[in-house]
C-alpha positions as CSV (number, residue, x, y, z in Angstrom):
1,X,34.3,-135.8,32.4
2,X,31.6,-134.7,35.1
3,X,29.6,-138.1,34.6
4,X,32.4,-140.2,35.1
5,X,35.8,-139.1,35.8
6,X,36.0,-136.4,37.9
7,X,37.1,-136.8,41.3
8,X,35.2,-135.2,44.2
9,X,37.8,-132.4,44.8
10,X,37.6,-131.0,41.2
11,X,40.7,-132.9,40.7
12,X,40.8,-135.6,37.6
13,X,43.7,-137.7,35.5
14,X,43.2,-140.8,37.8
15,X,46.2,-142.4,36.1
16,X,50.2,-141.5,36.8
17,X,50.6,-143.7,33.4
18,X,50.8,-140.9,30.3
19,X,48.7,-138.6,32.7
20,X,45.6,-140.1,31.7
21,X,42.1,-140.1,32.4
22,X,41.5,-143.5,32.7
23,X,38.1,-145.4,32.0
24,X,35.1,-144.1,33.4
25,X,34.5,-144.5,36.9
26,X,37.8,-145.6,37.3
27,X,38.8,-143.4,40.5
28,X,41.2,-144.3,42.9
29,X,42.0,-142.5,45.6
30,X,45.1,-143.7,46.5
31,X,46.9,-144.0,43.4
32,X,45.0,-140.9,42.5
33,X,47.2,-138.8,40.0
34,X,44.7,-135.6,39.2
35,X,47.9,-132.9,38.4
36,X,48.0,-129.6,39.7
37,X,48.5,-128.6,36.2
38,X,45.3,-130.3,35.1
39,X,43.1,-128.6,38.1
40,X,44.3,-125.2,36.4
41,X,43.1,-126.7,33.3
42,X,39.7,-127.5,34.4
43,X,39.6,-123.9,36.1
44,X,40.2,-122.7,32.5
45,X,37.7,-124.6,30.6
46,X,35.3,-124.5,33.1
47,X,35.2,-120.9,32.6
48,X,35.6,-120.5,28.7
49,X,32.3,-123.1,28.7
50,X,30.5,-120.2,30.8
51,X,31.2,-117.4,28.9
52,X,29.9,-119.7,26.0
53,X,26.5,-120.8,27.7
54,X,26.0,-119.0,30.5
55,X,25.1,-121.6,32.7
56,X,26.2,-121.9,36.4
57,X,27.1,-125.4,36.4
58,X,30.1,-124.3,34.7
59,X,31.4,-122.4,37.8
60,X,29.8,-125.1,40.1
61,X,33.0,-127.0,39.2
62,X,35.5,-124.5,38.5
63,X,34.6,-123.8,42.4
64,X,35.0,-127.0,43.8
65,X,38.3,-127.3,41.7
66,X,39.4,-123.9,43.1
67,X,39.1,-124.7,47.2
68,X,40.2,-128.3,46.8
69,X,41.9,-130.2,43.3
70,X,43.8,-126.6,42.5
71,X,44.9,-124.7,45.8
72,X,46.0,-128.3,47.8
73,X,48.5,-128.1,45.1
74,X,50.4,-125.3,46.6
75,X,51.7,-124.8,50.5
76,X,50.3,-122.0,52.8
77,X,54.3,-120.6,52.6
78,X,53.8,-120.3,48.5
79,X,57.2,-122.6,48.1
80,X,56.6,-126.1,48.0
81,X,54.1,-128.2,45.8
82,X,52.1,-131.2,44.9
83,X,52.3,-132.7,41.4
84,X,49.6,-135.3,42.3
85,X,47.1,-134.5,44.7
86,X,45.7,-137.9,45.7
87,X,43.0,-138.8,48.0
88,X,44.0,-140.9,50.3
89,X,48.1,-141.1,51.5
90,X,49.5,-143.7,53.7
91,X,52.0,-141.3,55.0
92,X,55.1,-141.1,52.6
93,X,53.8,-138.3,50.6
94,X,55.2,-134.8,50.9
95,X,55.1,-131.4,48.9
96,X,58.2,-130.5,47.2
97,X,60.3,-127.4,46.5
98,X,60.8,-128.1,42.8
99,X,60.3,-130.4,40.0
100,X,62.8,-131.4,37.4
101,X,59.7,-131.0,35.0
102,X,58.3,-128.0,37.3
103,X,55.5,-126.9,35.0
104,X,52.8,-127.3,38.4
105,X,54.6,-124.1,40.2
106,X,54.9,-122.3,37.2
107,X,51.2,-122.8,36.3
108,X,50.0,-122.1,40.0
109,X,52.4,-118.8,40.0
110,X,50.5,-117.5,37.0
111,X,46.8,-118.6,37.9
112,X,46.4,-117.2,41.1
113,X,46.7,-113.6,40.3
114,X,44.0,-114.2,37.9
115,X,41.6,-115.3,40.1
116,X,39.9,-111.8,40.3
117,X,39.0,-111.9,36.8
118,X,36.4,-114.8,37.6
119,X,34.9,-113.5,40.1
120,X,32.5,-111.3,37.8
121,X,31.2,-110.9,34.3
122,X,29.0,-109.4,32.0
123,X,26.7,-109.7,28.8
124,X,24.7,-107.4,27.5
125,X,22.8,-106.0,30.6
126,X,23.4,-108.4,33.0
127,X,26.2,-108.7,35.6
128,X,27.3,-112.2,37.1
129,X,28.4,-113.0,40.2
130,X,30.2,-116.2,40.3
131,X,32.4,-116.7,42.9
132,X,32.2,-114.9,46.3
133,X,35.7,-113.1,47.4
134,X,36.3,-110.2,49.2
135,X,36.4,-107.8,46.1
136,X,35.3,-104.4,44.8
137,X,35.0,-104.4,40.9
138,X,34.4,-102.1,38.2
139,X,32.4,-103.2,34.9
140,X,30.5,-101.5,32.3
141,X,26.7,-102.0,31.2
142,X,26.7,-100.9,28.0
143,X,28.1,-97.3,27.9
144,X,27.5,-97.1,32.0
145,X,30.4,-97.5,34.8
146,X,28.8,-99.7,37.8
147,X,31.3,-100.5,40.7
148,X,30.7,-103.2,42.6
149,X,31.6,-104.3,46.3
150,X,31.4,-108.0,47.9
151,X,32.0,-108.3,51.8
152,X,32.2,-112.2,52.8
153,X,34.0,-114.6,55.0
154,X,33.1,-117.2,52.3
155,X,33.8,-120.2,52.1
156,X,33.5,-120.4,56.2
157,X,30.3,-118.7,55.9
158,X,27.5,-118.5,53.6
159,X,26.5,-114.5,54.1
160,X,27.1,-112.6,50.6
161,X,26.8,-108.4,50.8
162,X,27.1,-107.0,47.4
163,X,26.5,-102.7,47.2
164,X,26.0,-102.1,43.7
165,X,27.1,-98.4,42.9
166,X,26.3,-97.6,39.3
167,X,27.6,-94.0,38.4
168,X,23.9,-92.9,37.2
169,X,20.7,-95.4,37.5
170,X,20.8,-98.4,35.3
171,X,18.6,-101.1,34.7
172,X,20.2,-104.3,34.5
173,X,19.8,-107.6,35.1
174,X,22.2,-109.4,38.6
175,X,22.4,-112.7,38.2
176,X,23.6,-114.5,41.5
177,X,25.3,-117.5,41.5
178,X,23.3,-120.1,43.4
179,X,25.8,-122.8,44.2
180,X,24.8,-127.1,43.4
181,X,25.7,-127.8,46.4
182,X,23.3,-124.7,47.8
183,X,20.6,-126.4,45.6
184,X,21.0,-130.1,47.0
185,X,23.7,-131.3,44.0
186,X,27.2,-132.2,45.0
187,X,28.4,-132.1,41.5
188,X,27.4,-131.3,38.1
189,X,26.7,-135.2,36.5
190,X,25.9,-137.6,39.0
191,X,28.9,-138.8,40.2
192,X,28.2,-138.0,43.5
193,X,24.8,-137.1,45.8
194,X,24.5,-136.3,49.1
195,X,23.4,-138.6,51.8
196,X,20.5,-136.6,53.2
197,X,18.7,-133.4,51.3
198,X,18.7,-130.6,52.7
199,X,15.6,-128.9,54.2
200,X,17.3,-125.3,54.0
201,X,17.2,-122.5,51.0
202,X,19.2,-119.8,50.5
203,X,17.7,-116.6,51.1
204,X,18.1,-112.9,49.3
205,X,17.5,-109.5,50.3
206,X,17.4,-106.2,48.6
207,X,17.7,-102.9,50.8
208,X,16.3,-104.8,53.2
209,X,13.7,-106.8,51.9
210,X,13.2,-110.5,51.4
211,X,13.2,-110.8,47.4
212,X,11.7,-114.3,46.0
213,X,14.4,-116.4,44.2
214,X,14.0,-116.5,40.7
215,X,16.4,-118.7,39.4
216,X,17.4,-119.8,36.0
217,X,20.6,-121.8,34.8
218,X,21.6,-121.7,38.3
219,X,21.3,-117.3,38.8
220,X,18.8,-115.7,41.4
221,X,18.5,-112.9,39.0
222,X,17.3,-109.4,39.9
223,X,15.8,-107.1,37.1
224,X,15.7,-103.2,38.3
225,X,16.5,-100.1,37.9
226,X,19.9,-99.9,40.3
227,X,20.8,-96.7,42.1
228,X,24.1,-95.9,43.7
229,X,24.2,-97.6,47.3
230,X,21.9,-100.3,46.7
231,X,22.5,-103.5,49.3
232,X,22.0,-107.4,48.3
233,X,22.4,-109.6,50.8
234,X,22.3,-113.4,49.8
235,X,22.5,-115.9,52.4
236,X,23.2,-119.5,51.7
237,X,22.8,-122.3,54.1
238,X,26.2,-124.1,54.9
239,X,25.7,-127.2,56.5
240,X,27.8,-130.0,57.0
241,X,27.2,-132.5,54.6
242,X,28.0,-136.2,54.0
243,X,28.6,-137.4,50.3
244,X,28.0,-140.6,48.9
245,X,29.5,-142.0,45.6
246,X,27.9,-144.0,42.8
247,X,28.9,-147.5,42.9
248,X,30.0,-147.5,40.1
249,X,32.9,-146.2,41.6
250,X,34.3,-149.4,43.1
251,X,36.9,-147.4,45.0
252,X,34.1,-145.4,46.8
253,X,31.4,-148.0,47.4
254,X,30.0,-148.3,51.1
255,X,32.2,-144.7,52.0
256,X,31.2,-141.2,53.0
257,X,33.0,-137.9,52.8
258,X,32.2,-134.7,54.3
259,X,31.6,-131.4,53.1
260,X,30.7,-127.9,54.3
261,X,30.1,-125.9,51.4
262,X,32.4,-125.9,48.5
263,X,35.5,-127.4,50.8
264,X,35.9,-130.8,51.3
265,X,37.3,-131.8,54.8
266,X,39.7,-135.1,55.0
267,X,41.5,-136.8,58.4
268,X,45.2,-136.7,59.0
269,X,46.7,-139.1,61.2
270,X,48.2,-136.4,63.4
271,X,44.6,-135.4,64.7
272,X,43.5,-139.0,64.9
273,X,46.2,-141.0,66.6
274,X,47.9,-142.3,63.5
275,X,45.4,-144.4,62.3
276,X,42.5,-143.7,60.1
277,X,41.7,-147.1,58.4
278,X,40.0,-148.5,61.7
279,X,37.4,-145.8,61.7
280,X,34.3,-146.5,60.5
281,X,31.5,-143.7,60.2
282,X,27.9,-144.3,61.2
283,X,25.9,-142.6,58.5
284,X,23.5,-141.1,60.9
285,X,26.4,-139.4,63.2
286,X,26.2,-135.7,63.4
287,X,29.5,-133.6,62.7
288,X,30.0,-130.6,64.2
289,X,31.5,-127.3,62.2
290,X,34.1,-125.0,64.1
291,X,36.4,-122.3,62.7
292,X,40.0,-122.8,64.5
293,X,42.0,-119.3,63.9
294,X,45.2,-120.3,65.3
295,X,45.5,-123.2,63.0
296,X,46.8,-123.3,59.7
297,X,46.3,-119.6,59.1
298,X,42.7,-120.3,60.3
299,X,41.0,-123.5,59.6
300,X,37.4,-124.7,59.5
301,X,37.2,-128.1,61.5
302,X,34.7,-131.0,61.7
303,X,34.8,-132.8,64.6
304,X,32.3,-136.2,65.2
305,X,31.6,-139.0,66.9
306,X,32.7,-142.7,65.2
307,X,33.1,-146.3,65.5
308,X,37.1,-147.5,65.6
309,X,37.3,-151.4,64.8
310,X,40.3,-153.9,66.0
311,X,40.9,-157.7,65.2
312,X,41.4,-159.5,62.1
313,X,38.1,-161.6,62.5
314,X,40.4,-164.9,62.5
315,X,42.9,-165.0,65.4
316,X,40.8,-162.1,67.1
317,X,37.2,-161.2,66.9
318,X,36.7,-157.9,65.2
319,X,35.1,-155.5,68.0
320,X,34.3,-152.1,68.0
321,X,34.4,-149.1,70.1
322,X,33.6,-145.4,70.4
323,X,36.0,-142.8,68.9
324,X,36.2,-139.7,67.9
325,X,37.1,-138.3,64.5
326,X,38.6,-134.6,63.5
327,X,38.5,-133.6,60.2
328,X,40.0,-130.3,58.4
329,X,39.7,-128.7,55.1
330,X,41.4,-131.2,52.1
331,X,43.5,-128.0,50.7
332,X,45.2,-127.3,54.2
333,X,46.3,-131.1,54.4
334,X,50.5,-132.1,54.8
335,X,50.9,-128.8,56.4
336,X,52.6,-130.6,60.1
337,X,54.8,-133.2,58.3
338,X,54.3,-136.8,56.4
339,X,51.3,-138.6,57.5
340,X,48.4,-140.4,56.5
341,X,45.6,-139.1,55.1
342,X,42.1,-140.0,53.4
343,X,38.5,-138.6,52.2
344,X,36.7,-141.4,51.7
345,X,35.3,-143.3,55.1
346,X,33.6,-146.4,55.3
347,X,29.9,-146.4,56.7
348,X,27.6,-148.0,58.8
349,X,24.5,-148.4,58.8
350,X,24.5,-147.4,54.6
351,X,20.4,-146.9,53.8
């Protein structure tokens, strides 16, 4: 799946036909199917493989699936939904109140209030910390209570504050999820790589003090004896970050998308004068990050300087000017009425 059918949202089933796969590499973005129902599913295996292995790269998609592929499936009002969630629209797509085969609300109404259950786990005597919410939880290491309490404005922000409060000293291993795209990988398998790597690290403190990351299987983990009231404080740089595809994804060859973080950000023709297909991205233009809080119940927003072509190259030569582009998070798209949208951008200047 991750090596060659997964899309870059998290979302996958490419084909409407028998909700299908589809051959590798085959990703459209258009015709993209990639079923609210199957983004829950990938949630759901994602994080049965990590309680098997215990490896990170489990949750690196299960993440990107959560922002993006799963939670564009449902409207900020909680009553109307996508079955598909393509990539690109031309403006005739809208989410609906009901389905006559409605099993996508049904699945979303029963996975969200189990989203706290992946935010943490445990074996033996070590505690994970895979996702970063808001959250205070309670587990047990071995016979002993710790509680646990997360402070975060993640995914807008990068800065992690865990207080670990065991009910007596405990030595345990915290293992700290250290995201892919943290770590210079978009996605687990391949499929996609980012245009420039990135010259910043995450950092981690304990009780004040810079702590060296010691990572394995994707964890920064911390072995000590923990007492009550004990700060971490991991900070992970969030850039803004363009993604190319392999071409072997015909559908994505000579494009760019953007990302900040886990969230992928896509264009809507209400931000960019109706038309997006005319805009052509130069692969060295900088994009600038802004958090807009009267928008969309609070929005992060990209916002860049572009090329925007006209002509046809027969009856008129194809010339190009400066333009702007505005870009906000995929998940929040279809939220001001029908219109188009799209992802992928084609590049200049590709190196």
């Amino acid at each position: 799946m991750v090596t060659g059918k997964i899309y870059l949202t998290g979302g996958i089933g490419s084909r409407r036909s028998g909700e299908a796969y589809g051959d590798k590499y085959e990703l459209p973005n258009l015709t993209a199917y990639n079923e609210t129902c199957a983004a829950i599913a990938n949630i759901f295996w994602n994080q049965r493989m990590f309680l098997l292995h215990g490896d990170s790269k489990y949750f690196d998609v299960l993440e990107r699936t959560l922002y993006n592929g799963m939670l564009s499936g449902i409207s900020m009002t909680g009553d109307r939904f996508f079955y598909p969630n393509p990539l690109e629209s031309e403006g005739d797509y809208n989410r609906s109140e009901w389905f006559g085969c409605s099993c996508c609300p049904s699945n979303i109404s029963r996975f969200i209030p189990s989203v706290s259950g992946y935010i943490y786990a445990t074996r033996a005597d070590s505690l994970f910390v895979n996702l970063f919410i808001g959250s205070e939880g309670n587990v047990k290491i071995g016979i002993q209570d710790v509680n646990l309490k997360q402070q975060t404005n993640y995914p807008w922000d990068g800065d992690i504050r865990l207080t670990v409060n065991p009910e007596k000293p405990v030595t345990m291993t915290l293992c700290l999820r250290i995201p892919g795209w943290a770590r210079n990988e978009v996605l687990p398998g391949g499929l996609y790589r980012f245009a420039q790597p990135s010259a910043l690290s995450p950092s981690l403190m304990v009780n004040g003090k810079l702590r060296q990351l010691k990572i394995k299987n994707g964890y920064a983990r911390i072995t000590r004896t923990w007492k009550m009231g004990d700060i971490v404080e991991l900070s992970l740089p969030m850039q803004v970050r363009k993604v190319l595809a392999t071409d072997l994804i015909v559908d994505d060859r000579n494009k760019v998308a953007l990302t900040r973080g886990p969230v992928v950000f896509c264009a809507e023709g209400v931000d960019n004068g109706g038309d997006l297909k005319s805009l052509v991205v130069p692969i060295a233009a900088p994009f600038k990050y802004t958090f807009d809080p009267g928008l969309l119940n609070g929005v992060g927003t990209l916002t860049g300087n572009v090329e925007k072509l006209s002509g046809d190259g027969d009856n008129r030569p194809i010339t190009k000017r400066p333009s702007s582009l505005v870009l906000r998070p995929y998940y929040a798209w279809n939220h001001r009425g029908a219109g188009k949208m799209m992802v992928w951008f084609d590049i200049m200047n590709k190196k």
